[in-house]
Backbone as CSV, one residue per row, in Angstrom:
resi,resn,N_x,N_y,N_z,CA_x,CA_y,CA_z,C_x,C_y,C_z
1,UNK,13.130,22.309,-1.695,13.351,20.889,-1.764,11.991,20.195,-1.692
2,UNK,11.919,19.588,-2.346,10.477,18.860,-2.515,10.844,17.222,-2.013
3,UNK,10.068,16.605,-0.956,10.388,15.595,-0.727,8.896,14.456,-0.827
4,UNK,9.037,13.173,-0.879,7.882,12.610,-0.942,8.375,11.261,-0.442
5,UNK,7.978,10.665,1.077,7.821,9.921,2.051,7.195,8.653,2.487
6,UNK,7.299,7.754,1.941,6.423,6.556,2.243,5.774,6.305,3.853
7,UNK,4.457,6.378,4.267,4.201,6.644,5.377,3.475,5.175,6.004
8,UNK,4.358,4.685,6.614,3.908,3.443,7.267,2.449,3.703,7.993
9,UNK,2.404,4.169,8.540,0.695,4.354,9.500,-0.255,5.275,8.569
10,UNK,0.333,5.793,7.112,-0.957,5.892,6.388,-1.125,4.920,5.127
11,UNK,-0.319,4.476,4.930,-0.076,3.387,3.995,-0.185,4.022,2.338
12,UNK,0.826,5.458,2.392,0.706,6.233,1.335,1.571,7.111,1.858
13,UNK,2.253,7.205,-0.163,3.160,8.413,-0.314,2.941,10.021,0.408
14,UNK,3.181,10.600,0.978,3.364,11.941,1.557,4.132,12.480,0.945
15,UNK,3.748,14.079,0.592,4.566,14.765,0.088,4.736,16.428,0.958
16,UNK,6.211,16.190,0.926,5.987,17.929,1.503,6.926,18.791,0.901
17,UNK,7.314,20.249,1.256,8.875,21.071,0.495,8.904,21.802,1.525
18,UNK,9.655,21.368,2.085,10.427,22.226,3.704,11.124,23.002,3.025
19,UNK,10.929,24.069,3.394,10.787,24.854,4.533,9.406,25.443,4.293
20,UNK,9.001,25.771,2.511,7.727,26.024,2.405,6.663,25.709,2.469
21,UNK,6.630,24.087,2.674,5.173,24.222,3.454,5.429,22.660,3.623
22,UNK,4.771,22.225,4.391,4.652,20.907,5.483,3.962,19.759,4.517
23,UNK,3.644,18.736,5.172,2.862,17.742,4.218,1.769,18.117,3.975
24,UNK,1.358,18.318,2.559,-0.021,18.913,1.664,-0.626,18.252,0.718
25,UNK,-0.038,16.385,0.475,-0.517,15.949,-0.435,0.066,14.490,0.146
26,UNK,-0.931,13.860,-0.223,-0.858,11.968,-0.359,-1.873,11.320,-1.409
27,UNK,-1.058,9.694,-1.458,-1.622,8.195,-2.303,-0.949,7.907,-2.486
28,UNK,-1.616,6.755,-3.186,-0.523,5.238,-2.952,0.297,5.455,-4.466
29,UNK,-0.440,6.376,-5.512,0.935,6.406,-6.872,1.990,7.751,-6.569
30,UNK,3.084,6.821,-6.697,4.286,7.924,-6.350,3.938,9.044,-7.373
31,UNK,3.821,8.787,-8.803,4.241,9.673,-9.702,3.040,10.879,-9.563
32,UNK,1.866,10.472,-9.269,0.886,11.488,-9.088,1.346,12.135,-7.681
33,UNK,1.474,11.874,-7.050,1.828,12.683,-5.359,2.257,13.672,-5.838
34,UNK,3.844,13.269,-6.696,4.790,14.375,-6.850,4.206,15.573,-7.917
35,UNK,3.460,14.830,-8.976,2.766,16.004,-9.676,1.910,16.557,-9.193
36,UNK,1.259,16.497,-8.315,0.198,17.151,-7.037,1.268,17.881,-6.503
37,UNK,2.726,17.829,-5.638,3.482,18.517,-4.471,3.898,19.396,-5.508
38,UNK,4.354,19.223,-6.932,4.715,20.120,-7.501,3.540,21.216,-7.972
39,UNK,2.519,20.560,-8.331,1.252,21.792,-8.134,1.265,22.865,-7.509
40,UNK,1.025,22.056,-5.999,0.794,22.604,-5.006,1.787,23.503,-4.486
41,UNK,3.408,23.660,-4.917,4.513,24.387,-4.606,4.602,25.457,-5.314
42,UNK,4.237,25.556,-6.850,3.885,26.585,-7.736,2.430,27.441,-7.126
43,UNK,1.439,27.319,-6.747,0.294,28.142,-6.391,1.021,28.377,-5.080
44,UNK,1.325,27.893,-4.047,1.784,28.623,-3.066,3.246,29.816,-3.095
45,UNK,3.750,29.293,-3.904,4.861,30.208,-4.610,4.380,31.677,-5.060
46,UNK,3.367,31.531,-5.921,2.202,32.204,-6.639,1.988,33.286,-5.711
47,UNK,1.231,32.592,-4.551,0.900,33.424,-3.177,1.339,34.032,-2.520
48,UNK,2.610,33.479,-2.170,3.207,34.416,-1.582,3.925,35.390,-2.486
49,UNK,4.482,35.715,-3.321,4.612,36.730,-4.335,3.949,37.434,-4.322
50,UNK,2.395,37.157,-5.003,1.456,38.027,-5.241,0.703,39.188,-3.865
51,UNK,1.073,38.281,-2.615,1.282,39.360,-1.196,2.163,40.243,-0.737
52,UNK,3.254,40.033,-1.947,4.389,40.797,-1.298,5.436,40.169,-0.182
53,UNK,5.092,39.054,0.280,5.624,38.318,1.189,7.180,37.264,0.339
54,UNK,7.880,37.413,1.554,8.926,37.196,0.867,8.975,35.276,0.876
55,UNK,9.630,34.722,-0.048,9.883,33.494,0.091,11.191,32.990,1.423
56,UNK,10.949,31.937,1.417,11.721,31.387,2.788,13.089,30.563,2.150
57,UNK,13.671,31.360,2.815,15.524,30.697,3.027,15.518,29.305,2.467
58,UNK,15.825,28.815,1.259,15.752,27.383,0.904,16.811,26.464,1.789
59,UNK,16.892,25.503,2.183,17.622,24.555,2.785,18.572,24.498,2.563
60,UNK,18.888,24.266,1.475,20.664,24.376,0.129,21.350,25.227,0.759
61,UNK,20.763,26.309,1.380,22.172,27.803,1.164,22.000,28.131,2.746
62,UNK,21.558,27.213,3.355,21.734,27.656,4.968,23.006,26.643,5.381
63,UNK,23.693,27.352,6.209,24.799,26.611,6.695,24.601,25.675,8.023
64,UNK,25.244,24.904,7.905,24.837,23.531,9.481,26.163,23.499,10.069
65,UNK,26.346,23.458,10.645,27.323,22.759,11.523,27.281,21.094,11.697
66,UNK,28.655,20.599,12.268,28.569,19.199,12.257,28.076,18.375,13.519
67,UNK,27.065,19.155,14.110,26.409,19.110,15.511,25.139,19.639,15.340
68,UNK,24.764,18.410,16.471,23.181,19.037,17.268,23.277,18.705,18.195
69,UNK,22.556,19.049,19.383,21.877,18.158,20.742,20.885,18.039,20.815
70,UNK,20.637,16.709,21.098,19.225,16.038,20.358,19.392,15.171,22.242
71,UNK,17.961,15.513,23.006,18.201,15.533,24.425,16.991,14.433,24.334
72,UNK,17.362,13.501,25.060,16.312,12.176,24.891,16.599,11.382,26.722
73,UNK,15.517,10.410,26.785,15.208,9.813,27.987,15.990,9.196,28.255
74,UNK,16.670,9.093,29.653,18.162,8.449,30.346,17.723,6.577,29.799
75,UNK,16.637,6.695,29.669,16.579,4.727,29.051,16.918,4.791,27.804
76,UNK,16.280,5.500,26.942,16.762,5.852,25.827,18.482,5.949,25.700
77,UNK,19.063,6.591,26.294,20.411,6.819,26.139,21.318,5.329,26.240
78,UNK,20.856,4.903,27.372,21.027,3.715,27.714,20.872,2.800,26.879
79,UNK,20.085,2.314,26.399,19.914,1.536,25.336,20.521,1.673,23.870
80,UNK,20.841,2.808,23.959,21.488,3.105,22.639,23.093,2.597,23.002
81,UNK,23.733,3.492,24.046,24.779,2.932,24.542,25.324,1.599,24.551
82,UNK,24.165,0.817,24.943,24.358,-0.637,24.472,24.766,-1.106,23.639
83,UNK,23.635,-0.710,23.017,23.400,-1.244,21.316,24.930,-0.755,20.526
84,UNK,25.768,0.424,20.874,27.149,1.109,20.116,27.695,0.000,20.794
85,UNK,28.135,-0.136,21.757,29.525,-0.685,22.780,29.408,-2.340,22.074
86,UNK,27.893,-3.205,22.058,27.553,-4.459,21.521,28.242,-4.515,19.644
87,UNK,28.183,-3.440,18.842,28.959,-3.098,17.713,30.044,-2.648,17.237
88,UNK,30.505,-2.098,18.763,32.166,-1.656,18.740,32.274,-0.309,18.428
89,UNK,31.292,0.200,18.399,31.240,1.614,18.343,31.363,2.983,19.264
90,UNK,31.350,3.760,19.090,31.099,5.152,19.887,29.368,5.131,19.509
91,UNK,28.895,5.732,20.948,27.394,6.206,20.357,27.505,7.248,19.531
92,UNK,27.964,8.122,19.234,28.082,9.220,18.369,28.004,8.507,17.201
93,UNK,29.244,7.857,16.712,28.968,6.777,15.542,27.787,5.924,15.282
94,UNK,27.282,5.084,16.346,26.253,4.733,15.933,24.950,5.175,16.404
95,UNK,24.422,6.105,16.370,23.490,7.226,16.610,23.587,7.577,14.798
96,UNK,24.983,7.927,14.518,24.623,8.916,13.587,24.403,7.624,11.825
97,UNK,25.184,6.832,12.419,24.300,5.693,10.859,22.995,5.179,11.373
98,UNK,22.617,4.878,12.213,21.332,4.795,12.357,20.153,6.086,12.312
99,UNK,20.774,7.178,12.235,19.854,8.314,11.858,19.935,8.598,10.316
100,UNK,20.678,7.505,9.828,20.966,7.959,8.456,19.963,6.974,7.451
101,UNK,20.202,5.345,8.297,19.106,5.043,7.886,17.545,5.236,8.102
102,UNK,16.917,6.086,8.659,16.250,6.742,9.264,15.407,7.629,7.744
């Protein structure tokens, strides 16, 4: 999966492809980033092949469950709590659209 990130505190596109490799490319033109991340995903592809090393489990074909625990600061909790009960919500519910806009 190749993704590319608008990065508020660098003030430029980021690009990375989880699981194979982390952020390896930025600037401010989208269309060049991505032709750079795609570069850069083919030579590392390249590499690891040419070592014998195997490629990594793509994201697509791993299975998730409809859970995590995601363990955060009792103010933190609190405040979120708020913020659901003030919207009529469950925190579960609103935890999980606000991680969506995220």
């Amino acid at each position: 999966m190749k993704m590319l990130e608008w990065s508020q505190d660098d003030g430029c596109f980021v690009g990375s492809a989880p699981p194979l490799i982390g952020q390896c490319c930025h600037g401010k033109d989208k269309t060049k980033v991505y032709a750079e991340l795609c570069r850069i995903v083919e030579e590392w592809i390249e590499l690891l092949e040419s070592g014998g090393d195997d490629l990594p489990e793509p994201l697509a074909a791993k299975k998730f469950s409809d859970k995590f625990v995601l363990r955060v600061e009792p103010g933190l909790q609190r405040r979120l709590a708020a913020k659901a009960l003030a919207a009529g919500e469950s925190l579960n519910s609103y935890c999980a659209k606000t991680l969506v806009k995220a």
